[in-house]
C-alpha positions as CSV (number, residue, x, y, z in Angstrom):
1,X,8.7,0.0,-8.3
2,X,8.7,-2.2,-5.3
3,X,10.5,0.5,-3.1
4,X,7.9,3.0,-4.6
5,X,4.8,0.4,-3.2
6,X,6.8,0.0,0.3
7,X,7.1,3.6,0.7
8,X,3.6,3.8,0.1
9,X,2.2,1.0,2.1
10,X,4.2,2.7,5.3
11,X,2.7,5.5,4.8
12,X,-0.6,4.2,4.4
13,X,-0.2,2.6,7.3
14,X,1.1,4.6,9.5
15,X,-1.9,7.4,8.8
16,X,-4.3,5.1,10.0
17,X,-2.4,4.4,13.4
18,X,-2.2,7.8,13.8
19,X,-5.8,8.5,12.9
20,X,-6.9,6.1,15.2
21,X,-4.3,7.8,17.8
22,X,-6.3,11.0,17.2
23,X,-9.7,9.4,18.2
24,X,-8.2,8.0,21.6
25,X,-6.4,10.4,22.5
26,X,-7.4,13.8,20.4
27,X,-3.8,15.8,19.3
28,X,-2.1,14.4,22.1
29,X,-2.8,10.6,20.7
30,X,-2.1,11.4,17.7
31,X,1.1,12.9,18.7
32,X,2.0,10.0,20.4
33,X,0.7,7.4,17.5
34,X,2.8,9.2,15.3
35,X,5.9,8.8,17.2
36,X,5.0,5.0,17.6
37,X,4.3,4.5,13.9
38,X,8.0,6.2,13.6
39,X,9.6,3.4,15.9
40,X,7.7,1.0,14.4
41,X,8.5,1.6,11.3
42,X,12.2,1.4,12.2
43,X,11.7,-1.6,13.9
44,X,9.2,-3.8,11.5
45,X,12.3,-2.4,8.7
46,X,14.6,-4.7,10.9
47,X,13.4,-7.2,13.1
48,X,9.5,-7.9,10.4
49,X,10.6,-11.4,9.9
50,X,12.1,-12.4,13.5
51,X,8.3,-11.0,14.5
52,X,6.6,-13.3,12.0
53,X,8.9,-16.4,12.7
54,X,8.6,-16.2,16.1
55,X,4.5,-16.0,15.9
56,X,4.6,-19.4,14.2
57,X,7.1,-20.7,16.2
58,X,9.2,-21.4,13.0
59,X,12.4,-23.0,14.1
60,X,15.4,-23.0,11.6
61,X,16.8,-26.0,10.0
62,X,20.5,-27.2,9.0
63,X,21.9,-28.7,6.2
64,X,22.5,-32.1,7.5
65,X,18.6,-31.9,9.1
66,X,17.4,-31.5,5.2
67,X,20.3,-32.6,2.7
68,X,17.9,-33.0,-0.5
69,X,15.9,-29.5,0.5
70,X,18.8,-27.8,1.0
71,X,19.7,-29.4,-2.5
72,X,16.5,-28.1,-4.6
73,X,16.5,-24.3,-2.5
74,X,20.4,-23.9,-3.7
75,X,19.8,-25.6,-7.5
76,X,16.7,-22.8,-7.4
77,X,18.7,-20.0,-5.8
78,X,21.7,-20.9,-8.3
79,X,19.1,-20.8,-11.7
80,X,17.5,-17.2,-10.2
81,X,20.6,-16.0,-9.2
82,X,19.8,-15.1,-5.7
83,X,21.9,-15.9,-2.3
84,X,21.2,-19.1,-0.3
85,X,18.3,-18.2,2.5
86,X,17.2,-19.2,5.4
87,X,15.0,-22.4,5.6
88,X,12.6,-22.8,8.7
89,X,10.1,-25.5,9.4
90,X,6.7,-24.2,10.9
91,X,5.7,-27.5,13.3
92,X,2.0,-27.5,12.0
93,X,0.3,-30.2,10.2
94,X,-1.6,-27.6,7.8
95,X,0.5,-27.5,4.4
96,X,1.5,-23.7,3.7
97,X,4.5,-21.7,3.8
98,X,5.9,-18.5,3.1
99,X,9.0,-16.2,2.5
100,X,9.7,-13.4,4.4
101,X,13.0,-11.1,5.1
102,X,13.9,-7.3,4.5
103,X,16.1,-8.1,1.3
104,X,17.3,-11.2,-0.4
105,X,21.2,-11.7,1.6
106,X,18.1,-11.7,4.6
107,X,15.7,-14.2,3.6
108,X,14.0,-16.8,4.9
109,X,11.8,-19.5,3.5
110,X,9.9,-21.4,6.1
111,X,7.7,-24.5,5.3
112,X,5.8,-26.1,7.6
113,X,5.4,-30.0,8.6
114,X,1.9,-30.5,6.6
115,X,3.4,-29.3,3.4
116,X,6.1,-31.5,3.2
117,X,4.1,-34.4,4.0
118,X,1.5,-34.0,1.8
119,X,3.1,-32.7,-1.4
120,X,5.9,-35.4,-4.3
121,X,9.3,-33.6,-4.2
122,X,8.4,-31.9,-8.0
123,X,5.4,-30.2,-6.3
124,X,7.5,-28.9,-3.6
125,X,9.9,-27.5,-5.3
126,X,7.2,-25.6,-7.3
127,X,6.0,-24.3,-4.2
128,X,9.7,-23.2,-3.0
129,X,10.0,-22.2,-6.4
130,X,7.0,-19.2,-5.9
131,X,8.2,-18.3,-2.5
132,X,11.8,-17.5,-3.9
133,X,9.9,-15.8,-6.6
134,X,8.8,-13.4,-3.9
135,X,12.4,-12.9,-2.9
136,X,13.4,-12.4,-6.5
137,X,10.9,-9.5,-6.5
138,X,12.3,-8.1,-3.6
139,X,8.5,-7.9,-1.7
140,X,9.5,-10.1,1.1
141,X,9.8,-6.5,3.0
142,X,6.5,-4.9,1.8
143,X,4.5,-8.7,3.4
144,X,6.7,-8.3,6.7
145,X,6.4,-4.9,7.5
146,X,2.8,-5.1,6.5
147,X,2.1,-8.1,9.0
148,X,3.7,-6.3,11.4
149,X,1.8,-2.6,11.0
150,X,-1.3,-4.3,10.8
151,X,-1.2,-6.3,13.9
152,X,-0.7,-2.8,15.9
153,X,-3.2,-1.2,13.7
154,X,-5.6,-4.4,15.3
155,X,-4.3,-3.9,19.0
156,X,-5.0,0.2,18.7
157,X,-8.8,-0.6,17.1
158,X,-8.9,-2.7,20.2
159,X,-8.0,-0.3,22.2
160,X,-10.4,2.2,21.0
161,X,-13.6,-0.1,20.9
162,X,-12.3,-0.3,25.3
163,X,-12.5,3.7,24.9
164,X,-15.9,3.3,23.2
165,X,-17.1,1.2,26.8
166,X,-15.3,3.6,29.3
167,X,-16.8,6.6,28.1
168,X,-15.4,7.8,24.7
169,X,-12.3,9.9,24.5
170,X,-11.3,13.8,25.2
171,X,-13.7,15.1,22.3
172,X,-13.9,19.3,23.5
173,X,-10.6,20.7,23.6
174,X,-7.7,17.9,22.8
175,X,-9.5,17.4,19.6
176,X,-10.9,13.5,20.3
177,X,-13.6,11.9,18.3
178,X,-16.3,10.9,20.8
179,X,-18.1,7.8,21.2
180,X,-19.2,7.6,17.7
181,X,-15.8,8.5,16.3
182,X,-14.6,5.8,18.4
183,X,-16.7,3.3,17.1
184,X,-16.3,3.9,14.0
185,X,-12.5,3.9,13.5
186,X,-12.7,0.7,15.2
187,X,-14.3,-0.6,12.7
188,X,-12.5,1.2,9.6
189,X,-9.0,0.8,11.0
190,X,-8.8,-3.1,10.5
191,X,-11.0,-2.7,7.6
192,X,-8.2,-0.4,5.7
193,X,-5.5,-2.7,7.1
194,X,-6.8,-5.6,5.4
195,X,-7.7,-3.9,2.2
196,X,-4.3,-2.3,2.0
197,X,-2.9,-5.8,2.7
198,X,-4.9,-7.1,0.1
199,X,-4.5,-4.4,-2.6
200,X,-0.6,-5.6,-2.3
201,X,-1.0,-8.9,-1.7
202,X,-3.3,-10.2,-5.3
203,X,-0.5,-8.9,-7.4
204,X,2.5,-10.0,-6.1
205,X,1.2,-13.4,-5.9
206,X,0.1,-13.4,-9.5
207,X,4.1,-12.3,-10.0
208,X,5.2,-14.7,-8.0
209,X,3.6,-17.6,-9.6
210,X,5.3,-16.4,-13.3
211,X,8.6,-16.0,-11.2
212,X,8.7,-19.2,-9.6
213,X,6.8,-21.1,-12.7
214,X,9.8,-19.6,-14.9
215,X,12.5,-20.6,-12.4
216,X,11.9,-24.1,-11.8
217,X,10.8,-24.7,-15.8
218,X,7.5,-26.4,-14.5
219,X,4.3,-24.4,-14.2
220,X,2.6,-27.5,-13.9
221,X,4.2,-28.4,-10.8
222,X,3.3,-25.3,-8.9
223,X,-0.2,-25.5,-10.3
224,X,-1.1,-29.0,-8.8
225,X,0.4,-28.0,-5.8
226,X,-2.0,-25.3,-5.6
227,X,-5.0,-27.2,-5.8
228,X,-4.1,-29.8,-2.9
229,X,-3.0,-26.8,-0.7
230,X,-6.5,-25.6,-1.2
231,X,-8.3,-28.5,-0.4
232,X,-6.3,-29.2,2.6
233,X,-6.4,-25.6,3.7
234,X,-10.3,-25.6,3.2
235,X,-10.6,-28.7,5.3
236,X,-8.3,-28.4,7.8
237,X,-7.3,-24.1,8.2
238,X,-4.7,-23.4,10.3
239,X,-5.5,-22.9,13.9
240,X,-2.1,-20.6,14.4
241,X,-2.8,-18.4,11.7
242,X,-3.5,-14.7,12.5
243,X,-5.6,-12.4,9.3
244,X,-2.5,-9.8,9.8
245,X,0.2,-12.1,8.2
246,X,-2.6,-14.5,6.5
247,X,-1.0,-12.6,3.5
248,X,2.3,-14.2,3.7
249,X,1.6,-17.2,3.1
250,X,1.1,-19.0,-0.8
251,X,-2.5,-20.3,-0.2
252,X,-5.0,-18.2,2.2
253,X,-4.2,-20.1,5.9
254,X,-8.0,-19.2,7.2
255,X,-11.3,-20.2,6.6
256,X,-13.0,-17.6,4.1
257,X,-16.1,-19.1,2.0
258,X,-18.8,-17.2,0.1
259,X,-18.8,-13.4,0.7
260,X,-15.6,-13.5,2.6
261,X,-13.4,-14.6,-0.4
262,X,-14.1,-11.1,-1.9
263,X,-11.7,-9.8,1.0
264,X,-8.9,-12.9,0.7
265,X,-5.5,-11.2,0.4
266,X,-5.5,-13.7,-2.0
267,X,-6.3,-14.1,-5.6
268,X,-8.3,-16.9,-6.8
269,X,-6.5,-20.4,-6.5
270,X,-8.6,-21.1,-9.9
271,X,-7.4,-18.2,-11.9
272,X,-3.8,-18.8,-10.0
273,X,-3.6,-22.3,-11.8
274,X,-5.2,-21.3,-14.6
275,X,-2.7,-19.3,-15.5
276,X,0.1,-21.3,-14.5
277,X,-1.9,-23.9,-17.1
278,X,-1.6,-21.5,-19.9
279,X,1.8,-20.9,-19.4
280,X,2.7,-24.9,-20.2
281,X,4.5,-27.0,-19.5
282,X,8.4,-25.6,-20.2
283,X,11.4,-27.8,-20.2
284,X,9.1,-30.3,-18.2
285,X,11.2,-31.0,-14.9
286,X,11.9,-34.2,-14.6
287,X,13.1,-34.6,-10.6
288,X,12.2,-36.9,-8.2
289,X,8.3,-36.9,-7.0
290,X,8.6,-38.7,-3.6
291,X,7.7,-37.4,-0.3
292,X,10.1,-34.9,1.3
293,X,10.5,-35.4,5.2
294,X,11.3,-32.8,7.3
295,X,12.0,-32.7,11.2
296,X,12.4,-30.1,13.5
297,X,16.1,-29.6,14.6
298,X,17.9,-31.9,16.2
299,X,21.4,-32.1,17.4
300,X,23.6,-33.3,14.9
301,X,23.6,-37.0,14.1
302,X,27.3,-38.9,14.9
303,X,29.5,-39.0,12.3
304,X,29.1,-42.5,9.9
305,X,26.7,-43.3,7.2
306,X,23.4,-41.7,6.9
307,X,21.5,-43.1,4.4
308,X,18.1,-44.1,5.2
309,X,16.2,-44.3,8.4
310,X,13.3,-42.1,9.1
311,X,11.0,-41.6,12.5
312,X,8.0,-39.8,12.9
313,X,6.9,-37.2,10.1
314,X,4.3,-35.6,13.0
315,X,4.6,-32.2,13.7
316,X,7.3,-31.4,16.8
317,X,8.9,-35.0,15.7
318,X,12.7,-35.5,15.7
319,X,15.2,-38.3,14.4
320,X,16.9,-38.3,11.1
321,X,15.4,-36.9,7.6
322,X,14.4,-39.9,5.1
323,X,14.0,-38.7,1.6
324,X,13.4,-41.8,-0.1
């Protein structure tokens, strides 16, 4: 099903590059959109989740930076049955994070600093638990590749809005749509980007939350993790985030109140816990629920004992892990 919706979204997407290649450039653009859609295509396939790392300037973490979440993404991985991923830390003081990668044996699972400070260990591992629920469902690819389309599909509506101002394109014989053609696919384009974004995006997060509510045995968990990711995210959105991979992460990373929450790529956070309520409580996990402290990387600490100390949890801090 899942390679069905991907071969659909690509398509989906790669008309409306081309359509907007046709009112730039008339047959000739679209020509041209068409072969770009092609390449990238082929390239969101391989490099999506380098793209999306690298716009958050996610930087990768080892073991020894994150002993105890290494511990709780492995005990997860090992209950799902999936391979070990990736783990990145996002240095941003917003709490969110998301999974991305073309398949599971490519996965990453990046956090970022303001989710690890704000949330106990048990509503961490919720949220970890959701995000490798997304790798379980193998849609890691269909989020990537969509982030990636749709942030062309915004630089091409750009593009043709410029058109618009320097006299419209070739509209007699290469085929072009005028001035008002123009300025009206600048409009539509993003619009069907972000509704095909969104059309993918409400379900698989409704999955997710079963899959990763199942996994780690406590829906509760994810469920109260939900509702402080929501208030935080309300209060303070994230000033990095970009509306063509706002659908990556597990809680909306913009600002959208009143009419803009009928376009979130996201479901309700109500419903979202609501349903995690219903499902109870399960086996009742019964880990730790202290802070989790992550760093970005730094180079390995000298060999001897390393229990304890701790430095700054701030966003771009360094030093040593403390998960007590």
């Amino acid at each position: 099903m899942n390679r069905i919706k991907t071969v659909l979204l690509l398509g989906l997407l790669t008309g409306v590059l081309v359509a907007i290649g046709g009112a730039i450039g008339g047959r000739m653009g679209m020509i041209i959109a068409l072969i770009l859609a092609t390449a990238m295509n082929f390239f969101s396939y391989w490099y999506s989740d380098k793209i999306v790392l690298k716009a958050y300037r996610a930087q990768p973490l080892e073991e020894h930076q994150a002993p105890r979440l290494f511990a709780i993404v492995r005990d997860l991985t090992g209950r799902a049955g999936l391979p070990m991923p990736r783990i990145a830390v996002i240095p941003d003081s917003t709490p969110n994070a998301f999974a991305t990668g073309r398949n599971p044996d490519n996965a990453v699972v990046a956090v970022t600093q303001g989710i690890v400070d704000l949330l106990s260990e048990r509503e961490l591992r919720g949220v970890l638990s959701h995000e490798l629920g997304h790798v379980k469902d193998r849609d890691i690819l269909v989020s990537s590749v969509a982030a990636t389309i749709a942030g062309a599909i915004m630089v091409l509506a750009s593009m043709a809005r410029w058109a618009m101002i320097f006299g419209g394109s070739r509209d007699d014989d290469e085929g072009g749509a005028g001035i008002l053609g123009l300025l009206m696919m600048s409009i539509i384009a993003p619009l069907a980007a972000m509704l095909i974004q969104m059309a993918i995006s409400r379900s698989r997060e409704y999955l997710a939350d079963r899959e990763g509510a199942e996994m780690s045995e406590d829906p509760g968990a994810l469920a109260d993790a939900l509702a402080k990711l929501q208030s935080a995210n309300q209060a303070h959105p994230m000033q990095s985030a970009k509306p063509q991979s706002a659908h990556l992460f597990i809680v909306n990373p913009l600002s959208a109140k009143g009419m803009a929450n009928l376009f979130s790529t996201h479901p309700p956070i109500e419903e979202r816990i609501g349903r995690l309520r219903a499902m109870g409580g399960g086996s009742g996990y019964s880990g730790g629920r202290g802070r989790v402290n992550v760093a970005p990387p730094s180079p390995p600490p000298p060999p001897g004992p390393s229990a304890g100390s701790s430095t700054s949890n701030r966003p771009g801090g360094g030093g040593k892990i403390d998960w007590s």
